[in-house]
Residue frames relative to the residue before (quaternion, step in Angstrom):
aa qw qx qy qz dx dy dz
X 1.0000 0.0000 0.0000 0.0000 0.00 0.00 0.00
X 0.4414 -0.6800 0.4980 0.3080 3.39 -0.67 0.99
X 0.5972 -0.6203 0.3463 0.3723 3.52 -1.51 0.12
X 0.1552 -0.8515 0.3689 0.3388 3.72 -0.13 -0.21
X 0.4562 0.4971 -0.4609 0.5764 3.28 -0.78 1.20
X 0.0618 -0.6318 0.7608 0.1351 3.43 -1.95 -0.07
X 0.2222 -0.7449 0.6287 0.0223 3.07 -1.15 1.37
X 0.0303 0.7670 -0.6315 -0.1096 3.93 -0.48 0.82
X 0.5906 -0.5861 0.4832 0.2725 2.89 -1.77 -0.21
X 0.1990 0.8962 -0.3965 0.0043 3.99 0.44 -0.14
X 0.2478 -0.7728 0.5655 0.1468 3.54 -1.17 0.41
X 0.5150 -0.7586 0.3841 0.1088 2.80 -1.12 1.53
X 0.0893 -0.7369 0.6206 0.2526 4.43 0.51 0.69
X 0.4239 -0.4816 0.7456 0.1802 3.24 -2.18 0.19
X 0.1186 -0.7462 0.6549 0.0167 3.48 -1.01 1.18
X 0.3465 -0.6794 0.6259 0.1631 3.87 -1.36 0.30
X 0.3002 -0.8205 0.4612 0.1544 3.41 -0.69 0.59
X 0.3279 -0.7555 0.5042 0.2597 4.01 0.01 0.46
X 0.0928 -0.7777 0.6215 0.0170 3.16 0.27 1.04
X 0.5446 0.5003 -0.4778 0.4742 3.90 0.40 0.05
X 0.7625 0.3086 -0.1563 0.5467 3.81 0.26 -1.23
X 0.7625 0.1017 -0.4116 0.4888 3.71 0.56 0.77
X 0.5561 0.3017 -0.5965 0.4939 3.60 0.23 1.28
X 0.5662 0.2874 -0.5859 0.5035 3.97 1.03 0.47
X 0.5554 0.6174 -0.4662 0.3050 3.66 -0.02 -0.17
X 0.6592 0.4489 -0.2619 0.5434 3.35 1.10 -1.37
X 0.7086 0.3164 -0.3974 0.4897 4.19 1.01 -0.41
X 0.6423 0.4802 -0.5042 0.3203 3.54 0.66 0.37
X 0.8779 0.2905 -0.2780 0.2600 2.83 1.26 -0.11
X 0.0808 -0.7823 0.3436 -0.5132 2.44 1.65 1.71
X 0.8639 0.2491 -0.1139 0.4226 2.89 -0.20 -1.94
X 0.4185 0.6270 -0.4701 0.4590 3.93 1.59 -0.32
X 0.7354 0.3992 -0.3276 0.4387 4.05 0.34 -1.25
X 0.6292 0.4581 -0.3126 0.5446 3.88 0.69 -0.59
X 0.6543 0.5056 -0.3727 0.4211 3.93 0.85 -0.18
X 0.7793 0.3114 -0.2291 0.4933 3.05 1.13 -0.88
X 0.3229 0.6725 -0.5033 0.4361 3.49 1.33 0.34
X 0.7459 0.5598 -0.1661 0.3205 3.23 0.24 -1.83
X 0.8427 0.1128 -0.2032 0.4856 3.50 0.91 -1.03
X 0.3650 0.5177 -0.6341 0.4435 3.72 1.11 0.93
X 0.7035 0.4094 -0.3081 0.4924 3.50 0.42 -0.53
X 0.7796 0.2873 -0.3284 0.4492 3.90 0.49 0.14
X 0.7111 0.2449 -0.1365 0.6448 3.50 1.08 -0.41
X 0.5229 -0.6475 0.4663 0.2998 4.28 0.53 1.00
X 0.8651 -0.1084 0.0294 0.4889 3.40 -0.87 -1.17
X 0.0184 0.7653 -0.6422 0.0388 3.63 -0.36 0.89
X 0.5969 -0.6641 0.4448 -0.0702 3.66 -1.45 1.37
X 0.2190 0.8354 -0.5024 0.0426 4.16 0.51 0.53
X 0.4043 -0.7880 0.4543 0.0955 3.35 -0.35 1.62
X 0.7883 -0.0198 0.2571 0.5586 2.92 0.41 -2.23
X 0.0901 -0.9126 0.3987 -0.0102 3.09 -0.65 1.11
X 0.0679 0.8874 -0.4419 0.1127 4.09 -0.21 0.33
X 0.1341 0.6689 -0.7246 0.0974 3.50 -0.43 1.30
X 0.0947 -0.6345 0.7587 -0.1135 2.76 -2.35 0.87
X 0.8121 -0.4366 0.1409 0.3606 3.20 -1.58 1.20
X 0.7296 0.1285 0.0579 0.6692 3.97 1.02 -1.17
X 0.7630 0.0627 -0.3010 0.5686 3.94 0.45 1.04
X 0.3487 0.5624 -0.6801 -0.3156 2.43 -2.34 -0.58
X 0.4750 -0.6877 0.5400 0.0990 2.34 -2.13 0.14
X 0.0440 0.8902 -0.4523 0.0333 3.74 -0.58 1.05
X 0.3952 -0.7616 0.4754 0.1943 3.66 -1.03 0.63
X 0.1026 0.8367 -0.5375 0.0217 3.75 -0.15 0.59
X 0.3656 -0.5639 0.6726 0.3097 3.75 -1.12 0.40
X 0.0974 0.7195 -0.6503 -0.2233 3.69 -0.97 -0.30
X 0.3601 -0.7186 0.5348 0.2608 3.72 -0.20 1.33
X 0.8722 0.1591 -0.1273 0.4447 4.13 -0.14 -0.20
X 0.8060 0.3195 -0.1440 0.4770 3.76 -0.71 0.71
X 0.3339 -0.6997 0.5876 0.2319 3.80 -0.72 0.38
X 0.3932 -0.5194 0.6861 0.3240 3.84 -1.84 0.26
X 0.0807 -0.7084 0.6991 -0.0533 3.64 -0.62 0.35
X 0.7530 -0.2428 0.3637 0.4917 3.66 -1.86 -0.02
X 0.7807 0.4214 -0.2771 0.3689 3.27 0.38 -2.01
X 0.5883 0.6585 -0.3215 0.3419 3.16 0.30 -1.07
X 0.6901 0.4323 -0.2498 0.5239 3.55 1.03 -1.44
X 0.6744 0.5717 -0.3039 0.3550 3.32 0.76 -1.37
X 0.8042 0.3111 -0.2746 0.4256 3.63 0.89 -0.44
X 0.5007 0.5308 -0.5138 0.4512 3.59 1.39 -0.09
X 0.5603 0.4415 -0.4948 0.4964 4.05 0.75 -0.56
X 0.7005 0.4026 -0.4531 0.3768 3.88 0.14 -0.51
X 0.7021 0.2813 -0.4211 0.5005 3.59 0.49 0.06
X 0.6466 0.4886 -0.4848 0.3290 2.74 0.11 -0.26
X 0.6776 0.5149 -0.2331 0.4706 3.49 1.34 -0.62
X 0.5649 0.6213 -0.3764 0.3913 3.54 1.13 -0.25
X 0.6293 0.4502 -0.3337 0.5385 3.78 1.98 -0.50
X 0.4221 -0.7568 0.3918 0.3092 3.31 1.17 0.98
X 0.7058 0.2950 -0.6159 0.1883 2.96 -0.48 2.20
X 0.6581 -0.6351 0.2949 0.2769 3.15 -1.17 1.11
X 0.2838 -0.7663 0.5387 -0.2053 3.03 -1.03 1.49
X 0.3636 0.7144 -0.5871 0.1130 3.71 -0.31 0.35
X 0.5755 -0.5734 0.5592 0.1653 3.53 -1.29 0.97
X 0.0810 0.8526 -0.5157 -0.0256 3.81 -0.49 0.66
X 0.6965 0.1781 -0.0273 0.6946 3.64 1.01 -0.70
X 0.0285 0.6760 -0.7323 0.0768 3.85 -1.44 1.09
X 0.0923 0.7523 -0.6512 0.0380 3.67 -0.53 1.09
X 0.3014 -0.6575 0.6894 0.0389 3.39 -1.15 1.13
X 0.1035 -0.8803 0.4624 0.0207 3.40 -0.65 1.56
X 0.7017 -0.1356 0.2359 0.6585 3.26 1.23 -1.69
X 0.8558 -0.1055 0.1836 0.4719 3.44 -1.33 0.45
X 0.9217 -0.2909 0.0766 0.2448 3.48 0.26 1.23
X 0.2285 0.8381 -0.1811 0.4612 2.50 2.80 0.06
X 0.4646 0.7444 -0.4796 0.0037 3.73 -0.50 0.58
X 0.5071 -0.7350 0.4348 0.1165 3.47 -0.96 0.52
X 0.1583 -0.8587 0.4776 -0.0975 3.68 0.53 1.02
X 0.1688 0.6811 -0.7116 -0.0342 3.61 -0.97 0.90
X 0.2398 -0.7374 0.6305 0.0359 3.68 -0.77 1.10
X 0.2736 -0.6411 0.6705 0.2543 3.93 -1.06 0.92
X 0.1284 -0.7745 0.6175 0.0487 3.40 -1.22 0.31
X 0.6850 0.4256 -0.1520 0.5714 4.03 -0.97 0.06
X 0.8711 -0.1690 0.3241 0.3280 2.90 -1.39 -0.59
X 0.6837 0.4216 -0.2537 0.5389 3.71 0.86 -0.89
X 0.4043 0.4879 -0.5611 0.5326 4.00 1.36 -0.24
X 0.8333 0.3628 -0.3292 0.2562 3.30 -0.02 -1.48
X 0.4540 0.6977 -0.3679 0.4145 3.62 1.00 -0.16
X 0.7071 0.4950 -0.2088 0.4597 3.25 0.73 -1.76
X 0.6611 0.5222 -0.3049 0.4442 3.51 0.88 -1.11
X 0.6673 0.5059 -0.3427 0.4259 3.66 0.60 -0.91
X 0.7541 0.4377 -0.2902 0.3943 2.99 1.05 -1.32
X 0.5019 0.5051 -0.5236 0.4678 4.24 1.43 -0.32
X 0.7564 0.1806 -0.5970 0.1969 3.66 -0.08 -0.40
X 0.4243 0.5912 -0.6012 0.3302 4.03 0.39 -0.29
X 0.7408 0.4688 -0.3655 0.3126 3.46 0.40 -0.65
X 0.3799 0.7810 -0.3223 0.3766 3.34 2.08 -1.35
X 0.7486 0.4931 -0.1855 0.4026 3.46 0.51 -2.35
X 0.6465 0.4386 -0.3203 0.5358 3.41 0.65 -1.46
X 0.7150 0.4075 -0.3864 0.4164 4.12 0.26 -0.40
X 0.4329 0.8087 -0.2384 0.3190 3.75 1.38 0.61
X 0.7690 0.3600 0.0160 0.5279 1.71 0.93 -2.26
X 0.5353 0.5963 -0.3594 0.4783 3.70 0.99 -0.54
X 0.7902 0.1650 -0.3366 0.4848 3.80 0.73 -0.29
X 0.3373 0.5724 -0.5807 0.4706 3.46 1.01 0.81
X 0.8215 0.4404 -0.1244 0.3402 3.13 0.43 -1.03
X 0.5402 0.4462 -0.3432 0.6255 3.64 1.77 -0.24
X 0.5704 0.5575 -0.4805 0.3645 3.88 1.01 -0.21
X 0.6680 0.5246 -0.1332 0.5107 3.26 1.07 -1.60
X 0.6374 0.5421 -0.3169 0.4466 3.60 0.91 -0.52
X 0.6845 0.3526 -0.4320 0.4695 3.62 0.72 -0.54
X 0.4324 0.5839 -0.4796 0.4919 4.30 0.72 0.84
X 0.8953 0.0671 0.1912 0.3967 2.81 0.28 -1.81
X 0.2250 0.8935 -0.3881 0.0206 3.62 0.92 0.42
X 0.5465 0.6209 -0.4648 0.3160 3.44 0.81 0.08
X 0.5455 0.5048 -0.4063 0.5316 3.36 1.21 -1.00
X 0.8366 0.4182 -0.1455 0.3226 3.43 -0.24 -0.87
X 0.3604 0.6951 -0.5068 0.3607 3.61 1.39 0.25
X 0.6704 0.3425 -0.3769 0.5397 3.90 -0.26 -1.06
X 0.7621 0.2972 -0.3744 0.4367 4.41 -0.10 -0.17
X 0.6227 0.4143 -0.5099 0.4250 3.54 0.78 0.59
X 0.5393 0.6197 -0.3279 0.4664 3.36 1.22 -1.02
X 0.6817 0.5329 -0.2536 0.4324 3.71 1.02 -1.32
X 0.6593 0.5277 -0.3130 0.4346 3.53 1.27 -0.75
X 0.6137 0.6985 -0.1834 0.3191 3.11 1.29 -1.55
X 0.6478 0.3010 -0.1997 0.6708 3.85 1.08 -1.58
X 0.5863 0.2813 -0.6667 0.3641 4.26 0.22 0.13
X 0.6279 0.5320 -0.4547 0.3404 3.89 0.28 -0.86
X 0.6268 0.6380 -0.3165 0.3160 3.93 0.90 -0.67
X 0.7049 0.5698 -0.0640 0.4176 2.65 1.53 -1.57
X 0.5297 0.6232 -0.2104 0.5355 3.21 2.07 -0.92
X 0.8109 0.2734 -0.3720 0.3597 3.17 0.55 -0.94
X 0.4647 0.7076 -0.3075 0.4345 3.61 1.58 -0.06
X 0.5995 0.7282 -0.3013 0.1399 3.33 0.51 -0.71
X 0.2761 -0.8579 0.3428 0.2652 3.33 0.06 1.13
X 0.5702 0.4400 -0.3961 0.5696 4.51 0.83 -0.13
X 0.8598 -0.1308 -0.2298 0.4369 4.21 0.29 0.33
X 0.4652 -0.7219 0.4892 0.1523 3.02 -1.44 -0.03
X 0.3724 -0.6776 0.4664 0.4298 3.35 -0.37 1.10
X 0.6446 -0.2010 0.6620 0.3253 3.26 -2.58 -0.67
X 0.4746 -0.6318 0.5252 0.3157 3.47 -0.78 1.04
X 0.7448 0.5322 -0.2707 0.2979 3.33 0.49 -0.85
X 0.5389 0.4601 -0.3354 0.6209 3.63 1.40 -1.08
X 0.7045 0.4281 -0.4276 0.3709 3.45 0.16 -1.26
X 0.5860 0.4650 -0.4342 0.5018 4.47 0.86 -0.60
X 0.4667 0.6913 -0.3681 0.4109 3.68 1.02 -0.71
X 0.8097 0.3225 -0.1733 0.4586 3.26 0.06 -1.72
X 0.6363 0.5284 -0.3919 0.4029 3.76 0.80 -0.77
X 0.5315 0.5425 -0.4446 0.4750 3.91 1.28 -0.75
X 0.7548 0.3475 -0.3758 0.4102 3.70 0.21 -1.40
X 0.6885 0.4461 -0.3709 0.4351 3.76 0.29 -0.85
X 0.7432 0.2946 -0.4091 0.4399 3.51 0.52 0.53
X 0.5060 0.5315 -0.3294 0.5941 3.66 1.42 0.22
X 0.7511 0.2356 -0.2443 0.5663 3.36 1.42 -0.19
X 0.4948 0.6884 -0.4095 0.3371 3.19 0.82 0.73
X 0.5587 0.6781 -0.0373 0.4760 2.49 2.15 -1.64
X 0.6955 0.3856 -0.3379 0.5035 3.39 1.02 -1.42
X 0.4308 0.7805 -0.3240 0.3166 3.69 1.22 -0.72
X 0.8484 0.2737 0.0095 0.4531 3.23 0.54 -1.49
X 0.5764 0.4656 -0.3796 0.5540 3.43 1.77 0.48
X 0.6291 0.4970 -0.3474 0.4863 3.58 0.89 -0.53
X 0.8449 0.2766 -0.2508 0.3832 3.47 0.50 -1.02
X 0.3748 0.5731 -0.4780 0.5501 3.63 1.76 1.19
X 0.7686 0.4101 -0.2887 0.3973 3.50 0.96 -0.22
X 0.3184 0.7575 -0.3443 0.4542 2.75 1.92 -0.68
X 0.9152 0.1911 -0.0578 0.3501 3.17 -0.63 -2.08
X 0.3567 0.7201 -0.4446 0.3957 3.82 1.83 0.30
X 0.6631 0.4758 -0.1540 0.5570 3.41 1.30 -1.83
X 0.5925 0.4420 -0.4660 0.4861 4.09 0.58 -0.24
X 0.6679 0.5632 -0.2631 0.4092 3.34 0.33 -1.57
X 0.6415 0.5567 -0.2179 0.4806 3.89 0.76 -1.27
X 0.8146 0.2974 -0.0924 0.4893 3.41 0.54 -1.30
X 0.5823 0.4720 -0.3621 0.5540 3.91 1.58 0.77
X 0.6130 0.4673 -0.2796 0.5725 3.30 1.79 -0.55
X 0.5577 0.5961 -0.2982 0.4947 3.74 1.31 -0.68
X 0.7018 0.3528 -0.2884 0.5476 3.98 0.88 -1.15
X 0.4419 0.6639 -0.3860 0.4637 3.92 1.09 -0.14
X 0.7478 0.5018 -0.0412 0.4328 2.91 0.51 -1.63
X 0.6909 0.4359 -0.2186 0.5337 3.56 0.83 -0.98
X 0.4973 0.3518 -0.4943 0.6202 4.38 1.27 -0.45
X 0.6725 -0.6399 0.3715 -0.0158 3.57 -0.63 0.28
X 0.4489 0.8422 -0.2290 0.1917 2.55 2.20 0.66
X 0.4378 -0.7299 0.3204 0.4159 3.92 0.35 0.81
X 0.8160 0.2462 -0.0597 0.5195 3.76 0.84 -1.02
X 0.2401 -0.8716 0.4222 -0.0661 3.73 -0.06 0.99
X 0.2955 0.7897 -0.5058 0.1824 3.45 0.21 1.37
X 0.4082 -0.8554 0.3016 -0.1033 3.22 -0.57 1.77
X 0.5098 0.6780 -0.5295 -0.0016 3.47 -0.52 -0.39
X 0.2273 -0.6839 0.6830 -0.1186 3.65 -1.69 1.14
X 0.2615 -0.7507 0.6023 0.0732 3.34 -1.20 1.24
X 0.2295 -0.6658 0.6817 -0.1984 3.39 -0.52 1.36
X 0.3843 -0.6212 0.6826 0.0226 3.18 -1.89 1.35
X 0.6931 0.4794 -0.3056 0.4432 3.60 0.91 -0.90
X 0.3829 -0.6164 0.6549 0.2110 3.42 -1.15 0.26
X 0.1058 -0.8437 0.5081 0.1371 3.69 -0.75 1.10
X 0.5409 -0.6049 0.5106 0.2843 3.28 -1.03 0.58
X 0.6341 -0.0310 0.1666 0.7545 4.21 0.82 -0.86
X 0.0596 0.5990 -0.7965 -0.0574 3.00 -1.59 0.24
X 0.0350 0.5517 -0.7529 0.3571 3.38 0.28 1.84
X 0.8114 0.4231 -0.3233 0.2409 3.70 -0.51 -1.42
X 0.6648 0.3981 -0.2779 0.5678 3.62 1.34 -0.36
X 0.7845 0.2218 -0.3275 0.4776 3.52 0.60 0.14
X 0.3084 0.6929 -0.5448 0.3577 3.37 0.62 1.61
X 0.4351 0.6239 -0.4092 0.5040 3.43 1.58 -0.58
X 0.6788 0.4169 -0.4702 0.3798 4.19 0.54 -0.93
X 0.7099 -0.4899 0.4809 0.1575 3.49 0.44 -0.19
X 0.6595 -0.3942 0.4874 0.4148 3.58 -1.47 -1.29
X 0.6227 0.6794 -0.3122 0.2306 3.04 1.21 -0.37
X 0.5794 -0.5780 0.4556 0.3501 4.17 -0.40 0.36
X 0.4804 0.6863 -0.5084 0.1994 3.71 -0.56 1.30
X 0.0237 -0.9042 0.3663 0.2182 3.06 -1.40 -0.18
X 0.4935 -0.7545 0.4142 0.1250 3.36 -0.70 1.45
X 0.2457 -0.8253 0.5055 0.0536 3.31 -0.70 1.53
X 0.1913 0.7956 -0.5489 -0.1708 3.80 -0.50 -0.77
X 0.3820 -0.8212 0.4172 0.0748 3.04 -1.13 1.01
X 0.0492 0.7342 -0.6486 -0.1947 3.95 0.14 -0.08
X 0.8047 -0.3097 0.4286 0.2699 2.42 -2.53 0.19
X 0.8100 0.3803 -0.1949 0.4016 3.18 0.27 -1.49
X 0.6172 -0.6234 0.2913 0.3816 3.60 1.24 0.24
X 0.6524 0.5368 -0.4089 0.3450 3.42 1.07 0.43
X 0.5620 -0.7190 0.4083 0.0207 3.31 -0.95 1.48
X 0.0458 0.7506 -0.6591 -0.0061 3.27 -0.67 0.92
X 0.3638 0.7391 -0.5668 0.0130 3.48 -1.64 0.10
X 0.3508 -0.7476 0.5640 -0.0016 3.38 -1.86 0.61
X 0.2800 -0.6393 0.6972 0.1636 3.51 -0.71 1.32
X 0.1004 -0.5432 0.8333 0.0223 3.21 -2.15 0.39
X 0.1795 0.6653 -0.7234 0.0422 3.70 -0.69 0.70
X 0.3130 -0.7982 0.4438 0.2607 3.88 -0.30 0.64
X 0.6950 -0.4471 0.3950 0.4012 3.45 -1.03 0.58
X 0.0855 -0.7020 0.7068 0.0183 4.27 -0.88 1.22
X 0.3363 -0.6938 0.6368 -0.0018 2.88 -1.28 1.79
X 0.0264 -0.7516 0.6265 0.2049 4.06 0.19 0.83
X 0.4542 0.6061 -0.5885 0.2830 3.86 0.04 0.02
X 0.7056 0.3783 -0.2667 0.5366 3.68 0.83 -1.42
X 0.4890 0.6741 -0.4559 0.3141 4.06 0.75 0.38
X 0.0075 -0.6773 0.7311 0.0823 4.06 -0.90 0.60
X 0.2078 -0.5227 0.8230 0.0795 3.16 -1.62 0.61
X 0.1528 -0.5430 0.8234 0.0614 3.64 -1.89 0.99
């Protein structure tokens, strides 16, 4: 008769418990029951598709059938939600469809992170429009410290260990494209006035026929307005970019055969 039963041998492992990533879990999901408090009670019948908490986020999908999320809207669901003391910061707001939106909310420790880390970003978004104000006077001096502001704010809003505030993080994307803008007009006028005033000392040695070429970072729109300094005279103006695209202009001036003799 066989025996009955099965006896095995087995070892017993020792496990450790993250006590960090389950007391942030338990406040994210926390801060999930106080979210959805907040906007059943500001926006009536609200809609939770998809849902997802974790130790230092979450993230959730809701329809909200009447009324929009705006700034304000966000700006006070983080204050209650923050007033049951826990930290809360909005990082990502996609508008999909009919009232559709997608929410990703830091929580724990990474809220507080994100927050510290919007105002550094707040200051550095100052100084950059201090410096686009003062820049439309005087922008040469002051080119290399916008550029310098410009790639830290880029880099900020990139950053892969935090996450801005939606808002600072819409903030920084407004100035760094208002300074992109001011960027790519100045240094078109810039390298117009170089280009003008090399075609102008050209022009002034006395040369009858004018063939040209100059490497240039800027991409021109025409380069009629810099080669108005040649005049009447017969040339042609090359420019080179880096990236290998080619610009240029013939000038052959207008021949009057009436004022011609022939021997």
């Amino acid at each position: 008769m066989p025996e009955i039963g099965l006896r095995r041998k087995a070892e017993v492992l020792g496990f450790t418990l993250d006590q960090e990533r389950r007391i942030g879990r338990g406040l994210s999901h926390n801060v999930m029951y106080y979210l959805k408090d907040w906007l059943k009670s500001n926006f009536g019948v609200v809609r939770f598709t998809e849902e997802f908490v974790s130790w230092d986020h979450i993230r959730v999908q809701l329809t909200i059938l009447n009324g929009e999320l705006n700034h304000t809207y966000v700006r006070k669901c983080e204050e209650y939600i923050r007033k049951h003391r826990l930290p809360v910061v909005l990082n990502k707001k996609t508008w999909k469809q009919n009232g559709v939106y997608e929410l990703l909310f830091s929580t724990g420790e990474r809220a507080n992170a994100s927050i510290t880390f919007g105002k550094e970003v707040s200051d550095t978004i100052m100084d950059l429009k201090h410096l686009l104000s003062a820049a439309q006077q005087n922008y040469c001096s002051m080119r290399s410290s916008i550029r310098e502001h410009v790639d830290h704010l880029y880099d900020c809003i990139h950053h892969e260990e935090t996450s801005l505030p939606y808002e600072i993080s819409l903030k920084a994307e407004k100035v760094i494209s208002e300074a992109e803008r001011l960027m790519e007009k100045s240094e078109l006028l810039f390298e117009t006035a170089r280009i003008s005033n090399l075609l102008r000392e050209i022009v002034d040695s006395g040369s009858t026929f004018i063939v040209e070429k100059f490497a240039s970072d800027v991409e021109f729109p025409s380069l009629i307005k810099m080669t108005r300094v040649i005049g009447g005279r017969p040339s042609l103006v090359i420019i080179d970019s880096p990236d290998g695209y080619i610009q240029a202009r013939c000038s052959v001036p207008e021949v009057n055969y009436n004022t011609f003799h022939f021997f």
